[in-house]
N, C-alpha and C positions, 0 to 999 in steps of 0.2 A: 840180272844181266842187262846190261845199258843196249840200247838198237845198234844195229848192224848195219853199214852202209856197202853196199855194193861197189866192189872194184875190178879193174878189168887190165890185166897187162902180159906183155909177154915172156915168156922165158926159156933158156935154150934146151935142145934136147938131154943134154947129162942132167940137165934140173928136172926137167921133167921124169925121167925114168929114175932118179933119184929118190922122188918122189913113191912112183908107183912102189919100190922094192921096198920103202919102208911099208908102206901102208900093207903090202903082204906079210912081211914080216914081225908085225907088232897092231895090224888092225886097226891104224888111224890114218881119218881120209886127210888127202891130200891140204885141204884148205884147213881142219886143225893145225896139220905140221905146220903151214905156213901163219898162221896167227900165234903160235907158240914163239916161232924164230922171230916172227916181227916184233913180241911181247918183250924176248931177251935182247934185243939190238935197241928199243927203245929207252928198257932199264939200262942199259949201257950207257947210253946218251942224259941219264937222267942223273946218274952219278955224277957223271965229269959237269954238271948241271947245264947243260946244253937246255932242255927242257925240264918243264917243271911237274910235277908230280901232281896227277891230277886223282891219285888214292886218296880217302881218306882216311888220314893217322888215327889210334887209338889213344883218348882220354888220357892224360896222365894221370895216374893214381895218387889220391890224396891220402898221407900215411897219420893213422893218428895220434 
């Protein structure tokens, strides 16, 4: 897993209780859900190639 940088910002109350009901209902804390959602809006932006892809792809397979 690469280091984690500390962030800090605000968000409004439906987000936040939003928040809370998932995590009662499926047992994941709040800052997973939100590094999951920021994971899927990034690949978004990585398709339409806005940013670049900083995975690294798997070998292509030499056939013999």
């Amino acid at each position: 897993m690469s280091p984690r940088k500390l962030y800090s910002f605000y968000m409004n109350d439906v987000q936040a209780a939003g928040l809370k009901a998932v995590k009662r209902a499926i047992d994941m804390s709040e800052s997973e859900q939100i590094r999951q959602a920021l994971n899927a809006w990034l690949r978004k932006w990585e398709r339409k190639g806005v940013i670049k892809s900083e995975r690294k792809r798997p070998a292509s397979r030499k056939r013999p």
